[in-house]
C-alpha positions in Angstrom: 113.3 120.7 89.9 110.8 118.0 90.9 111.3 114.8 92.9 115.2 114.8 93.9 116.8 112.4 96.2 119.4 113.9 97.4 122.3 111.4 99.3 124.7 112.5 101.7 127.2 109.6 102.4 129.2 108.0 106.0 131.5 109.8 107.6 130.7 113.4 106.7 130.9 115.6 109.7 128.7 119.1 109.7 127.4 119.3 106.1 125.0 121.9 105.5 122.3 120.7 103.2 120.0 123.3 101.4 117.2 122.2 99.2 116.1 125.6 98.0 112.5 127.5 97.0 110.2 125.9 95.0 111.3 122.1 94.8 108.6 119.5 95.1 108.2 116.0 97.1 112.4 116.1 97.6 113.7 113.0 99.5 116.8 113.9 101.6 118.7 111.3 103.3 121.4 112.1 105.3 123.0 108.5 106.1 125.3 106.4 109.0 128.2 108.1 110.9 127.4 111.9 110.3 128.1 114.1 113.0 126.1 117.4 113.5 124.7 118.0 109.9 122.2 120.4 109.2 119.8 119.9 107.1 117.5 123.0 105.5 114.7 122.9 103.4 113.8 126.0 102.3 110.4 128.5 101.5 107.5 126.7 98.6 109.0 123.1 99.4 105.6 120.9 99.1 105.7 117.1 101.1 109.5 116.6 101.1 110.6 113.7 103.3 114.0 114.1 105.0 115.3 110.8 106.6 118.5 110.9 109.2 119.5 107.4 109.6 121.5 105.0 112.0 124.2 106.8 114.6 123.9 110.5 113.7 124.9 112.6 115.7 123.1 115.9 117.1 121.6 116.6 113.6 119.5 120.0 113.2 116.6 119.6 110.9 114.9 123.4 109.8 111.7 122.9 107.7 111.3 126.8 106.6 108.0 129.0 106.1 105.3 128.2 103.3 106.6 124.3 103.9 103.9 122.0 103.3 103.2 118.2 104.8 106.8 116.9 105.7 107.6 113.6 106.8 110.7 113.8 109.3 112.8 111.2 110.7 116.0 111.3 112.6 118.0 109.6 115.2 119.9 110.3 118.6 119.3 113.7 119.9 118.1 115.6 116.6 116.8 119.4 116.7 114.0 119.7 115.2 112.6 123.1 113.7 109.4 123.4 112.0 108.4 127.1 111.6 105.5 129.7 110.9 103.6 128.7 108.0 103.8 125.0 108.2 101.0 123.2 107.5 99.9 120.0 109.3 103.8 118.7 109.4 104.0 114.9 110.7 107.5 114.4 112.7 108.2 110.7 113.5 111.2 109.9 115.5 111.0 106.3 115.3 113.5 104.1 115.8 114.5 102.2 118.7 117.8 104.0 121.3 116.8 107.6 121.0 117.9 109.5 123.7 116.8 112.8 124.6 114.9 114.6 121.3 113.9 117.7 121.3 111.3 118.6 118.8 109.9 122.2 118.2 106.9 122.7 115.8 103.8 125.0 114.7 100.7 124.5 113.2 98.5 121.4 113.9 101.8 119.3 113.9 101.2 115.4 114.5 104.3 114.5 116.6 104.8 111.2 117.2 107.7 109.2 119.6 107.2 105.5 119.4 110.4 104.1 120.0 111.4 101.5 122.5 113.9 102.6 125.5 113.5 106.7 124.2 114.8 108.7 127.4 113.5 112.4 128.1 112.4 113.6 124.9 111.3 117.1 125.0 108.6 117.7 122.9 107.5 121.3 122.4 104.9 122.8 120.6 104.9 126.6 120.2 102.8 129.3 120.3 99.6 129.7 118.3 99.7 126.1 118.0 96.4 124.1 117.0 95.6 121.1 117.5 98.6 119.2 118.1 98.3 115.4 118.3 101.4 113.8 120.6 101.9 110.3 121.0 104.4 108.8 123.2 104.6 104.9 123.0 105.7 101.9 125.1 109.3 102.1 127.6 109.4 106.0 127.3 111.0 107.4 130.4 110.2 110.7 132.2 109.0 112.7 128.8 108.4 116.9 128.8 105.7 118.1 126.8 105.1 121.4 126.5 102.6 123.1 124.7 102.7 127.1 125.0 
C-alpha cells in the first residue's frame, strides 16, 4: 500500500497502531482525547509523518529499523523512539503547553523543541549518534540534553 492516512478518532484510550513493512509516505494521525496510544511504524516505512494532536496523553511513538525521513509530532509528555537504522529522522514537538518530553533518537536526528512555556524536556540522543542538531526555542525552562 502507498500513501494511507490512517485516523484514529476522540476518546480512544491505549490503541495500538501498527502500520506494517513496506508502506510508503503513510500519514497517521492519532487525534484529541486519547490517552496512552501507541503508535508503531514498522521496518521499510519511507517518509511517513505521524501527527499526535491536542490533549494526548503519555503517547509512545516507535519509528522501527530501515525507517527512513519521518516527520514526528505529538503533544504532552510523548515517548519518543527512533531506532537503529534511521536515517536523518526530523522530530518536532511543536505546539505550545508541552510539559516534560522525552525524546530518544539515532542517527543524525534533527530534534527540534520550539514551543512556548515547554517545561524540562529531556532530550536524548543515543549512542553512535552523528551529528545531531537540537534546537530549544524561546520560554523553555531547565531543559536536559544528553548526547551519549
Amino acid at each position: 500500500m502507498q500513501d494511507p492516512t490512517i485516523v484514529v478518532s476522540q476518546e480512544m484510550e491505549d490503541p495500538t497502531i501498527v502500520v506494517s513493512q513496506e508502506m510508503q509516505d503513510p500519514t497517521i494521525v492519532v487525534s484529541q482525547g486519547m490517552q496512552d496510544p501507541t503508535i508503531v511504524v514498522s521496518r521499510g516505512m519511507k517518509d511517513p509523518t505521524i501527527v499526535v494532536n491536542w490533549e494526548m496523553e503519555d503517547p509512545t511513538i516507535v519509528v522501527s529499523q530501515g525507517m527512513q525521513d519521518p516527520t514526528i509530532v505529538g503533544m504532552e509528555d510523548p515517548t519518543i523512539v527512533v531506532n537503529y537504522g534511521m536515517e536523518d529522522p526530523t522530530i518536532a514537538v511543536v505546539n505550545q503547553g508541552m510539559e516534560d518530553p522525552t525524546i530518544v533518537g539515532m542517527e543524525d536526528p534533527t530534534i527540534v523543541v520550539v514551543s512556548q512555556g515547554m517545561q524540562d524536556p529531556i532530550i536524548l540522543v543515543s549512542q553512535g549518534v552523528e551529528d545531531p542538531t537540537i534546537v530549544v526555542n524561546q520560554g523553555m525552562e531547565d531543559p536536559t540534553i544528553v548526547v551519549n
